[in-house]
RORO-338418 format. One record per residue: residue number from 0; residue in one letter; y, z, x of N, C-alpha, C, CB in turn. Coordinates in steps of 0.001 Angstrom, whole numbers, plus 500000, padded with zeros to 6 digits. Each point is the difference from the previous one (the first is absolute). Glycine has a CB too. Example, Ala and Ser with C-alpha at 12.3 -4.5 7.8 and 13.67 -1.06 7.14 Angstrom:
BEGIN
+-----+------+--------+--------+--------+--------+--------+--------+--------+--------+--------+--------+--------+--------+
| seq | type |   n.yy |   n.zz |   n.xx |  ca.yy |  ca.zz |  ca.xx |   c.yy |   c.zz |   c.xx |  cb.yy |  cb.zz |  cb.xx |
+-----+------+--------+--------+--------+--------+--------+--------+--------+--------+--------+--------+--------+--------+
|   0 |    a | 494310 | 507800 | 513190 | 501190 | 500000 | 499110 | 501200 | 500000 | 500900 | 498827 | 501246 | 498108 |
|   1 |    s | 502223 | 498034 | 501542 | 501190 | 500060 | 500820 | 501090 | 500730 | 499230 | 499372 | 497855 | 501184 |
+-----+------+--------+--------+--------+--------+--------+--------+--------+--------+--------+--------+--------+--------+
***
This chain:
BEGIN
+-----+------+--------+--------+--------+--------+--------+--------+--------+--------+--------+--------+--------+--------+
| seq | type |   n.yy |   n.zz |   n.xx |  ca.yy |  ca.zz |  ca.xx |   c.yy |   c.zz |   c.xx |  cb.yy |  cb.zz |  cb.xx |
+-----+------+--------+--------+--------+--------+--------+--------+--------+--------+--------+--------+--------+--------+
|   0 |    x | 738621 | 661228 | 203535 | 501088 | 499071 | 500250 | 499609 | 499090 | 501163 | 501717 | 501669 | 499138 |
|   1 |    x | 498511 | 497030 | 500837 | 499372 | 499032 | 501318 | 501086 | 500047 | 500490 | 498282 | 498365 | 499400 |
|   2 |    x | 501952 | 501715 | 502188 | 500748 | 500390 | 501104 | 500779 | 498282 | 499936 | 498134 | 502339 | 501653 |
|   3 |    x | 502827 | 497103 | 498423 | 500508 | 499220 | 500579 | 500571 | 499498 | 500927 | 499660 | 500412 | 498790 |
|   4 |    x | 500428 | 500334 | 501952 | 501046 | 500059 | 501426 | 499828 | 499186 | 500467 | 500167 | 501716 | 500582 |
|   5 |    x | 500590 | 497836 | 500654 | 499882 | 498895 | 500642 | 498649 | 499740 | 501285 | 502743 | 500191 | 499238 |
|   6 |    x | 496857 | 500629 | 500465 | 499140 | 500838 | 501286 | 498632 | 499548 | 499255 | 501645 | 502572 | 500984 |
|   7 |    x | 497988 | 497464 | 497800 | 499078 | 499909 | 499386 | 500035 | 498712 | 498548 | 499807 | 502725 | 501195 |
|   8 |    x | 501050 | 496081 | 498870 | 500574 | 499802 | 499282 | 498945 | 498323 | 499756 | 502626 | 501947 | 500650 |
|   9 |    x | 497027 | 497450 | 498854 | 499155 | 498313 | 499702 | 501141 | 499455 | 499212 | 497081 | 500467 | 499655 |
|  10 |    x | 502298 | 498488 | 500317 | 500501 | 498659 | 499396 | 498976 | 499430 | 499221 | 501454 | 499530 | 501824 |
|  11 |    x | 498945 | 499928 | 496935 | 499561 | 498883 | 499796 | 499792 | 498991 | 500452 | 500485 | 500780 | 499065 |
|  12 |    x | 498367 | 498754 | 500622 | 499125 | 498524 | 500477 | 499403 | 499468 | 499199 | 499587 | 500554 | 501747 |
|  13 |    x | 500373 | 498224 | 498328 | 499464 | 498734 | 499485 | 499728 | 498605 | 500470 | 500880 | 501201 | 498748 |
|  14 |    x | 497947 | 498501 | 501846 | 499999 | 499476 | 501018 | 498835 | 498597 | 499019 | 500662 | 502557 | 502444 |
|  15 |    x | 499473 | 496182 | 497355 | 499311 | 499341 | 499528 | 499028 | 498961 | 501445 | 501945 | 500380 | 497462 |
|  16 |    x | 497050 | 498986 | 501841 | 499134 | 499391 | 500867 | 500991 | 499287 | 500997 | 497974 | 499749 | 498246 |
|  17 |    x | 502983 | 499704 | 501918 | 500610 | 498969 | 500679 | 501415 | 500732 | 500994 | 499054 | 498080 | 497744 |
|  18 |    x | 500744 | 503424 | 501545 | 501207 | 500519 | 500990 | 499581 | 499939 | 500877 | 501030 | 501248 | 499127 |
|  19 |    x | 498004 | 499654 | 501844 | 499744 | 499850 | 500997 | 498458 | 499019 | 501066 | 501752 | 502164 | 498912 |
|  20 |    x | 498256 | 497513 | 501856 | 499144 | 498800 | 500887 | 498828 | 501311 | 500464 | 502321 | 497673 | 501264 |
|  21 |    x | 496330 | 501874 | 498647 | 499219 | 499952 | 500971 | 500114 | 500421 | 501485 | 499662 | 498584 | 498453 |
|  22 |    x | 500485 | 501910 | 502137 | 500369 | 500098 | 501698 | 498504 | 500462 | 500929 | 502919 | 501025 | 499348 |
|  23 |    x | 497200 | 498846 | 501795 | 499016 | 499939 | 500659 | 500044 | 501224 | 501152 | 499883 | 497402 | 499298 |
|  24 |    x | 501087 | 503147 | 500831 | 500465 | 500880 | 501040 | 500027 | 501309 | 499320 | 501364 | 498283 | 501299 |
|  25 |    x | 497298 | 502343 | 497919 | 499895 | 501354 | 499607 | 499233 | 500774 | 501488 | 499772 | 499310 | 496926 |
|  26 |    x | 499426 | 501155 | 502108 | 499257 | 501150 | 500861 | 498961 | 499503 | 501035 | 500235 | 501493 | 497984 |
|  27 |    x | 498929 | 497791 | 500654 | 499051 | 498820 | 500923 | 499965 | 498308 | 499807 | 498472 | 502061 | 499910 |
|  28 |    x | 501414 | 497457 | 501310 | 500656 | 498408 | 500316 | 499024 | 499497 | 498889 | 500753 | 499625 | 502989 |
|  29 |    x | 497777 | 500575 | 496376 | 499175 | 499165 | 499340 | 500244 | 500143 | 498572 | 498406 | 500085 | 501775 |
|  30 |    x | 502493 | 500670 | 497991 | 501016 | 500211 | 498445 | 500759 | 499239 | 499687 | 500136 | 501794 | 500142 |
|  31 |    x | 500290 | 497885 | 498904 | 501493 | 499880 | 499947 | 500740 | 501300 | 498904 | 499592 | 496999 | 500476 |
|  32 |    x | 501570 | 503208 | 499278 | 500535 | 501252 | 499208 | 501541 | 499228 | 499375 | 498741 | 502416 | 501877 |
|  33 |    x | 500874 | 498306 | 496307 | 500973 | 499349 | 499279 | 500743 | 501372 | 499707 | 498721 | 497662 | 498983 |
|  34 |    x | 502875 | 502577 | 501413 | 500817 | 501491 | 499829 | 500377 | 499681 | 498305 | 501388 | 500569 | 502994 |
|  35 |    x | 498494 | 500577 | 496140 | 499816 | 500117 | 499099 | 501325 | 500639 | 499568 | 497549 | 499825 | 500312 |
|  36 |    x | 503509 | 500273 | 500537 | 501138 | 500934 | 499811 | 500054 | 501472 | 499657 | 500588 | 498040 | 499475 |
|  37 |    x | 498688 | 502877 | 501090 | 499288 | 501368 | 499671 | 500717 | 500561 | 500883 | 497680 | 499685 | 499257 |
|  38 |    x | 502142 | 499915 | 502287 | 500335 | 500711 | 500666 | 501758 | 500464 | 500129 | 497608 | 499032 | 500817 |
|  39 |    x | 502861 | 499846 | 499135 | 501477 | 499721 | 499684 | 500437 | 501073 | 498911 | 499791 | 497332 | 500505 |
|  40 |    x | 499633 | 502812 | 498409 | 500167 | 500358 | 499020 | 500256 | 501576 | 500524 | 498691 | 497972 | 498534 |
|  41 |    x | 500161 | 502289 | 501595 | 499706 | 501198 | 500387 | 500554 | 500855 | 501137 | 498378 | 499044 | 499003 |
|  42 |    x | 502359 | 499830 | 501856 | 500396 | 500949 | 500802 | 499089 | 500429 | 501112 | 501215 | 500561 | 498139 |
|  43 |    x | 498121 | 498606 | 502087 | 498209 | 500139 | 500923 | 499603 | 500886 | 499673 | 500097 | 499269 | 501921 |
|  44 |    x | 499716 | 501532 | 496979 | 498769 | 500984 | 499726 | 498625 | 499179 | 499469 | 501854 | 501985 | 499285 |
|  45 |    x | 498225 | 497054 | 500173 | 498879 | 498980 | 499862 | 500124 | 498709 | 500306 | 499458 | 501220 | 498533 |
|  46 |    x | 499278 | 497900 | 501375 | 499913 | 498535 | 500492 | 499365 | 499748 | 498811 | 499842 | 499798 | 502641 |
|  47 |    x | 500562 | 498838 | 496383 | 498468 | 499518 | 499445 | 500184 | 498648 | 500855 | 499524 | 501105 | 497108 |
|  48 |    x | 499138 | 498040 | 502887 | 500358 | 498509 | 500563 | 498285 | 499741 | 499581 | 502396 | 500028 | 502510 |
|  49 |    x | 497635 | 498623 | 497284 | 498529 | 499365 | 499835 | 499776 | 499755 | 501261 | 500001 | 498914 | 497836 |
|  50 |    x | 498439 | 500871 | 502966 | 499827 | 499765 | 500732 | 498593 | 498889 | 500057 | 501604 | 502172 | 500409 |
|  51 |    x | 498627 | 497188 | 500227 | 498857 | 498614 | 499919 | 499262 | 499625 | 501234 | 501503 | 498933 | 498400 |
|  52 |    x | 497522 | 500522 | 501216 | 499102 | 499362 | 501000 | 501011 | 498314 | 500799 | 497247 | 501228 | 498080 |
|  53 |    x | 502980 | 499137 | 503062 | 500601 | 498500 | 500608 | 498834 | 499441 | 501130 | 502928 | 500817 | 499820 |
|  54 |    x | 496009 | 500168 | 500271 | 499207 | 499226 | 501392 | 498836 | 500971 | 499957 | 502112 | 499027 | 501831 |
|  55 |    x | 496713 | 500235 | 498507 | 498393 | 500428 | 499559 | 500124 | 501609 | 500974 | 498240 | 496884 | 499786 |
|  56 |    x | 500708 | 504105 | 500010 | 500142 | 500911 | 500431 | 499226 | 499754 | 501470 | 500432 | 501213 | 497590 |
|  57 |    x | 500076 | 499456 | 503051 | 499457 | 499325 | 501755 | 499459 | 501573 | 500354 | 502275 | 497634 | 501163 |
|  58 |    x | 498607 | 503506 | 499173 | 500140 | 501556 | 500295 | 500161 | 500924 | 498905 | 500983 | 499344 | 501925 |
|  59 |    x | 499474 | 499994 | 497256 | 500554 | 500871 | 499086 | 501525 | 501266 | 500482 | 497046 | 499513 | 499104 |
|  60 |    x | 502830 | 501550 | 500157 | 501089 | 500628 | 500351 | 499666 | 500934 | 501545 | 500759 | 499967 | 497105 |
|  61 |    x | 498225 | 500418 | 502993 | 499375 | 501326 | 500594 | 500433 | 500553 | 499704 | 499396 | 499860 | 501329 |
|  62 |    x | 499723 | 501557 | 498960 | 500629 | 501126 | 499195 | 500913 | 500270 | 500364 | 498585 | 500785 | 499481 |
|  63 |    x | 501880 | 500311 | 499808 | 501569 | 500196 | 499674 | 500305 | 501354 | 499489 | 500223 | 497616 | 499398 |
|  64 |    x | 500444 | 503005 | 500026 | 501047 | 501209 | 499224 | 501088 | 499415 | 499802 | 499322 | 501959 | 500987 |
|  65 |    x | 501340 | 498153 | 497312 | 501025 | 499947 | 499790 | 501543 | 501423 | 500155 | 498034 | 498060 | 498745 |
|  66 |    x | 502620 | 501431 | 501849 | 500969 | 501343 | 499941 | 500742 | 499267 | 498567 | 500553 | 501110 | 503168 |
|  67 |    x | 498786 | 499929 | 495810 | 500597 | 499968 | 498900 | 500041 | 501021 | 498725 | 499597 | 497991 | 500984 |
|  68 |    x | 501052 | 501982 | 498654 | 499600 | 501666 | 498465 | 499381 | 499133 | 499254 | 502228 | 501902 | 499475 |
|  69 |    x | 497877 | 496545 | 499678 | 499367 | 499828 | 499403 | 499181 | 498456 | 499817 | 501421 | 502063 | 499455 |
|  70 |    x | 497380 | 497363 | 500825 | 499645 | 498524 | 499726 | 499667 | 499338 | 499221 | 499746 | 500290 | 501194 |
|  71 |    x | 500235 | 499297 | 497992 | 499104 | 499504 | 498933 | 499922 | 498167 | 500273 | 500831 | 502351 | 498038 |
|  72 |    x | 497992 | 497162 | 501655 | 499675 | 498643 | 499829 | 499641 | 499643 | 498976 | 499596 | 499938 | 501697 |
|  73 |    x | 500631 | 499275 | 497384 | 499644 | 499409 | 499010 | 499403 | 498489 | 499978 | 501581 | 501652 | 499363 |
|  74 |    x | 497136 | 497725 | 500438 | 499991 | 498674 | 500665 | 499645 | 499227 | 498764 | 499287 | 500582 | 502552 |
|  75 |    x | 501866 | 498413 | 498009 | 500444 | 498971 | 498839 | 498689 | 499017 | 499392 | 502572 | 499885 | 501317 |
|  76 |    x | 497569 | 499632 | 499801 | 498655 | 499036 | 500366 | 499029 | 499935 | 501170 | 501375 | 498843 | 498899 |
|  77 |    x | 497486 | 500329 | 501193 | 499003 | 500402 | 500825 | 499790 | 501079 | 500533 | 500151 | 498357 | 500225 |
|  78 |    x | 499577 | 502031 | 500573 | 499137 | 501306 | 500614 | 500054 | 499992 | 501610 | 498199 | 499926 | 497904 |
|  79 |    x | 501979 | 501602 | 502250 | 499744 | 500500 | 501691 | 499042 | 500788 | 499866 | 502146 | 500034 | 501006 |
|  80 |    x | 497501 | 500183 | 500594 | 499037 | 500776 | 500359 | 500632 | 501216 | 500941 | 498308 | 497908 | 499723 |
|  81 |    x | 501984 | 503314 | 499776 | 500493 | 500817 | 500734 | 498448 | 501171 | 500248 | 503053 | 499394 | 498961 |
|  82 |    x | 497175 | 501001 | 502701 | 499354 | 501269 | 500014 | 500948 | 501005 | 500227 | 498013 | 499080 | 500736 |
|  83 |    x | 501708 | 501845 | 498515 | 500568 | 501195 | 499663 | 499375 | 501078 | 500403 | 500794 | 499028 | 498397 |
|  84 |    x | 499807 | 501797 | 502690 | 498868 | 500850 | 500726 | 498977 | 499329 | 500569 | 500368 | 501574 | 498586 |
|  85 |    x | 498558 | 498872 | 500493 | 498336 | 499255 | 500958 | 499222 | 499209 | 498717 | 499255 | 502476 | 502092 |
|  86 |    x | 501697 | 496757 | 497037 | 499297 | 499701 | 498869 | 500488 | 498404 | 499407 | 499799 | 502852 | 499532 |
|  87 |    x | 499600 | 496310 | 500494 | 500746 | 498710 | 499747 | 500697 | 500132 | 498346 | 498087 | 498447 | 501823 |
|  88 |    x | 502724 | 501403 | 497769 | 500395 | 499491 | 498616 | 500842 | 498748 | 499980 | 499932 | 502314 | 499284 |
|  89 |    x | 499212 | 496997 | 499521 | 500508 | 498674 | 499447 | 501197 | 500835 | 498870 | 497304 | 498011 | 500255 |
|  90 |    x | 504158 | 500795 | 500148 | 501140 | 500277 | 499014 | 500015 | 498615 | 499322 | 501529 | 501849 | 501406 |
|  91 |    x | 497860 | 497817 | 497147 | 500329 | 498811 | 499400 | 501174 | 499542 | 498961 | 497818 | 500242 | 500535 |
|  92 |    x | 502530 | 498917 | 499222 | 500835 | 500123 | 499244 | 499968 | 500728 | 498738 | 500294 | 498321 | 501158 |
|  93 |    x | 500767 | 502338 | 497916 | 500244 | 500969 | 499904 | 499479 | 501776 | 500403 | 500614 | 497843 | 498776 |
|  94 |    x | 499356 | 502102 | 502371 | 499607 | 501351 | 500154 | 501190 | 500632 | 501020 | 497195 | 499454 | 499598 |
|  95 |    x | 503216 | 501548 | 499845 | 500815 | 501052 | 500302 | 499316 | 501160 | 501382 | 500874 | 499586 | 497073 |
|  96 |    x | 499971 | 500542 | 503762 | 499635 | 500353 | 501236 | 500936 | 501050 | 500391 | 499025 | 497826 | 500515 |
|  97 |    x | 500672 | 503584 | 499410 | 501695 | 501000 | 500844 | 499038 | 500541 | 501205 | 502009 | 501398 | 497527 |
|  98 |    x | 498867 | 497862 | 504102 | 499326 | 500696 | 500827 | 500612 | 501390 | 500439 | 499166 | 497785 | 500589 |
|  99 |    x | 500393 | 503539 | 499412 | 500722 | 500979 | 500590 | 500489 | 499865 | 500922 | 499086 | 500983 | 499251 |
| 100 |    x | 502053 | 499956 | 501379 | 500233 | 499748 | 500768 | 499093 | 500811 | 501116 | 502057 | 499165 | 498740 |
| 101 |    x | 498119 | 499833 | 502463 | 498666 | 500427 | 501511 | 498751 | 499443 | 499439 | 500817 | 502636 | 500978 |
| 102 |    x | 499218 | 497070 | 497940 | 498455 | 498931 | 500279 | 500037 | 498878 | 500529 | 499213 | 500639 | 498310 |
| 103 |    x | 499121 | 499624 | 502678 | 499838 | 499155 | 500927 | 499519 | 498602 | 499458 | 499628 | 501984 | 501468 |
| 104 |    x | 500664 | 496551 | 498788 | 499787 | 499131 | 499473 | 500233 | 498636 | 500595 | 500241 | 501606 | 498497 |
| 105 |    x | 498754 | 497174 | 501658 | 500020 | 498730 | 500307 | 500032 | 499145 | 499276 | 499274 | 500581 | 501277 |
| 106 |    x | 501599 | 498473 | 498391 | 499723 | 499003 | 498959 | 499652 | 498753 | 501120 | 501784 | 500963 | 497684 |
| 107 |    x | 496894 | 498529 | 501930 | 499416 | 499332 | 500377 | 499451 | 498761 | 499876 | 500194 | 501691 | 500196 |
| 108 |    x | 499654 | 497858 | 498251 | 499577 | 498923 | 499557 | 501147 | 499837 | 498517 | 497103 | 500301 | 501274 |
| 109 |    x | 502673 | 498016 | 498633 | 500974 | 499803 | 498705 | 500354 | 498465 | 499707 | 501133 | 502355 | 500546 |
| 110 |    x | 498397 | 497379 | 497898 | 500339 | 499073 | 499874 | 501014 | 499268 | 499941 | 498652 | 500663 | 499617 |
| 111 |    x | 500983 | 497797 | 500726 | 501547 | 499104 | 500104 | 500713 | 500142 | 498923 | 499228 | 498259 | 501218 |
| 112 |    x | 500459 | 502128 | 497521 | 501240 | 500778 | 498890 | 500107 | 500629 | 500148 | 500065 | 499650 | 498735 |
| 113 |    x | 499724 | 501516 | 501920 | 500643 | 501301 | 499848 | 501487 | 500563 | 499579 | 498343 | 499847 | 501479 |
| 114 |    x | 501957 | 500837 | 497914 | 501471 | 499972 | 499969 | 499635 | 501368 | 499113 | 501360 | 497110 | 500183 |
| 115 |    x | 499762 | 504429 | 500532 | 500544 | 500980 | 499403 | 500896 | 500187 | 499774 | 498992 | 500509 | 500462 |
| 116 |    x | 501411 | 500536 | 498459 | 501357 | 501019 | 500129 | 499614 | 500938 | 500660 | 501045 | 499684 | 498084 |
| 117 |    x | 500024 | 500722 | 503108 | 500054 | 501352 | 500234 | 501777 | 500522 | 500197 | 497209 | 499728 | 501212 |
| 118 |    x | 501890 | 501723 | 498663 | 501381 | 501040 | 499352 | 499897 | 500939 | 501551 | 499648 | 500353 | 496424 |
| 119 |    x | 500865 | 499940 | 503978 | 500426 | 500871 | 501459 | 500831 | 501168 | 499949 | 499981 | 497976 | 501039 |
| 120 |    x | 499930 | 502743 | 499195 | 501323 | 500958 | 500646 | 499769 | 501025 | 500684 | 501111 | 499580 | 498394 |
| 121 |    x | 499878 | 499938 | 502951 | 501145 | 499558 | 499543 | 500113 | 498398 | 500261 | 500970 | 502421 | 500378 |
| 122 |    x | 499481 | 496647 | 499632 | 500397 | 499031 | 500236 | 499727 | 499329 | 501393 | 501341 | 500844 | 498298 |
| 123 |    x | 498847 | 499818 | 502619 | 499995 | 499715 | 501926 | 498921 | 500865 | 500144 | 502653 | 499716 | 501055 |
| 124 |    x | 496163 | 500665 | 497767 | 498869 | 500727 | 500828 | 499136 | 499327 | 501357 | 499790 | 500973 | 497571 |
| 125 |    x | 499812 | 499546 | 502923 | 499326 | 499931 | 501081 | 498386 | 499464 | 499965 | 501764 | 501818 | 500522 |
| 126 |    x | 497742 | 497407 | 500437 | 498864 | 499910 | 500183 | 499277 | 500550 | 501602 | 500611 | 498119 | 498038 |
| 127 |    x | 498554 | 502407 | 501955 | 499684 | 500710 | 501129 | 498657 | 500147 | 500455 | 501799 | 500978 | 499411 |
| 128 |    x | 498194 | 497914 | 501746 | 497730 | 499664 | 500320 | 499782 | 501323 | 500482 | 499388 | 497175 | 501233 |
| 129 |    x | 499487 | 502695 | 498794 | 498784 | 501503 | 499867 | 498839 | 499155 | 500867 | 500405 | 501450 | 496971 |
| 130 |    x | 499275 | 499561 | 503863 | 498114 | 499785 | 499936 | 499383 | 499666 | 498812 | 499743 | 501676 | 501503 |
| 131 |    x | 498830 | 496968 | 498399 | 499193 | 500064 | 499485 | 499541 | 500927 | 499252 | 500000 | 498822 | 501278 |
| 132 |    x | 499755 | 501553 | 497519 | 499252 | 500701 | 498902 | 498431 | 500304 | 500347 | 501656 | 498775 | 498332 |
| 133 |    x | 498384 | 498836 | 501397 | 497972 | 500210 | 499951 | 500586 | 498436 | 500248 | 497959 | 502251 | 497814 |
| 134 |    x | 500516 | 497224 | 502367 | 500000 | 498276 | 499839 | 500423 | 499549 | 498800 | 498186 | 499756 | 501333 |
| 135 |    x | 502613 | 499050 | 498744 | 500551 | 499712 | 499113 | 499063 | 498044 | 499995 | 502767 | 502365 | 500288 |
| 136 |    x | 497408 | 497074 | 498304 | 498871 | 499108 | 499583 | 500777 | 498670 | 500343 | 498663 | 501506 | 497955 |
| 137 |    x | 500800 | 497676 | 502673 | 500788 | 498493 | 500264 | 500731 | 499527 | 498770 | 498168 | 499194 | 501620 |
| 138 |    x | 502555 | 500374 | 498956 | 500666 | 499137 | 498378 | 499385 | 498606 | 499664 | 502473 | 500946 | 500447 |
| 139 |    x | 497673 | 498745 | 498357 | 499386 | 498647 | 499533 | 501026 | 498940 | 500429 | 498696 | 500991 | 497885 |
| 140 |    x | 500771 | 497421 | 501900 | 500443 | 499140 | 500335 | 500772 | 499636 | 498511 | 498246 | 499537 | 502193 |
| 141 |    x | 503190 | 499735 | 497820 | 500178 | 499441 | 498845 | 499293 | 498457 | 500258 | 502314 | 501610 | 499338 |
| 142 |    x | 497679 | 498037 | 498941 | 499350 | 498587 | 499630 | 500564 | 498839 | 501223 | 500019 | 500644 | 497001 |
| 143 |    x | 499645 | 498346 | 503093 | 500608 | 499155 | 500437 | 500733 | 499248 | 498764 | 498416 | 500054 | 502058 |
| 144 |    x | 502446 | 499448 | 498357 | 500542 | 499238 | 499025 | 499637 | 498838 | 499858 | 501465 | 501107 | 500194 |
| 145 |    x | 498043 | 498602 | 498141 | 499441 | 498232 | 499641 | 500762 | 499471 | 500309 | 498939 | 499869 | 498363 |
| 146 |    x | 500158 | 498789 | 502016 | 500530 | 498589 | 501239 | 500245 | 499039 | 498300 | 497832 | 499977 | 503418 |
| 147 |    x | 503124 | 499094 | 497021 | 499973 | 498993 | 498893 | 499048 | 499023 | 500158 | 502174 | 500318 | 499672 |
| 148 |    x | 496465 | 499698 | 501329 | 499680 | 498833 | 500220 | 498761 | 499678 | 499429 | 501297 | 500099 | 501788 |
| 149 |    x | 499049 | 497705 | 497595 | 499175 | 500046 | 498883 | 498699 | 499386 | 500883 | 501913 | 499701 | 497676 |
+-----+------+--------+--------+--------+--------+--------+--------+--------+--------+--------+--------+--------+--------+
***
């Protein structure tokens, strides 16, 4: 029998491209984050939201730990460069990503498309810097952008 109570209780959602804006005031300032109506739904046991490239990678995240039970990334388009532990991995578009939780990890490099889904929970999880792992690899430069000039 699924429990309904009020204690444990969602909503329906339906959230189309134009319900909700872009915003700039997530986790990190070089993002921007689109709310997907999940969390609402849910009652903050989860988050989904896309997340995008708004500004070339300078630092990246440093490392980090998520306080979370569960992460997953899915990437829409272009590609990051996360190290994970002591090991670089490329995430390109379509590739599916669940980080456990307490893995250690830097996202570091990423193209000017970039753009994911991610799924969270709970909703207000946590991010939490750590000491260094290992060296982590400079990030690349994006293109310059073509000049119109003839």
């Amino acid at each position: 029998m699924i429990n309904t109570s009020a204690s444990t209780a969602t909503h329906f959602s339906h959230v189309k491209p134009g319900d909700t804006e872009w915003r700039g005031d997530g986790l990190r300032n070089f993002f921007q984050y689109k709310d997907l109506g999940i969390a609402a739904a849910t009652g903050g046991r989860v988050i989904a939201q896309l997340v995008r490239a708004a500004k070339p990678p300078e630092e990246g995240t440093g490392w980090h730990v998520h306080e979370a039970d569960f992460h997953m990334v899915m990437m829409l388009r272009g590609w990051a460069k996360f190290m994970y532990e002591d090991k670089v991995t490329l995430v390109a578009a379509g590739d599916c990503v669940h980080q456990r939780p307490g893995i250690r990890h830097f996202l570091f490099d990423y193209s000017s498309d970039m753009e994911y889904l991610e799924v969270v929970g709970p909703a207000d999880f946590g991010s939490i810097p750590i000491a260094g792992v290992c060296e982590v690899p400079a990030p690349g430069k994006w293109p310059e952008p073509a000049s119109n000039s003839r």
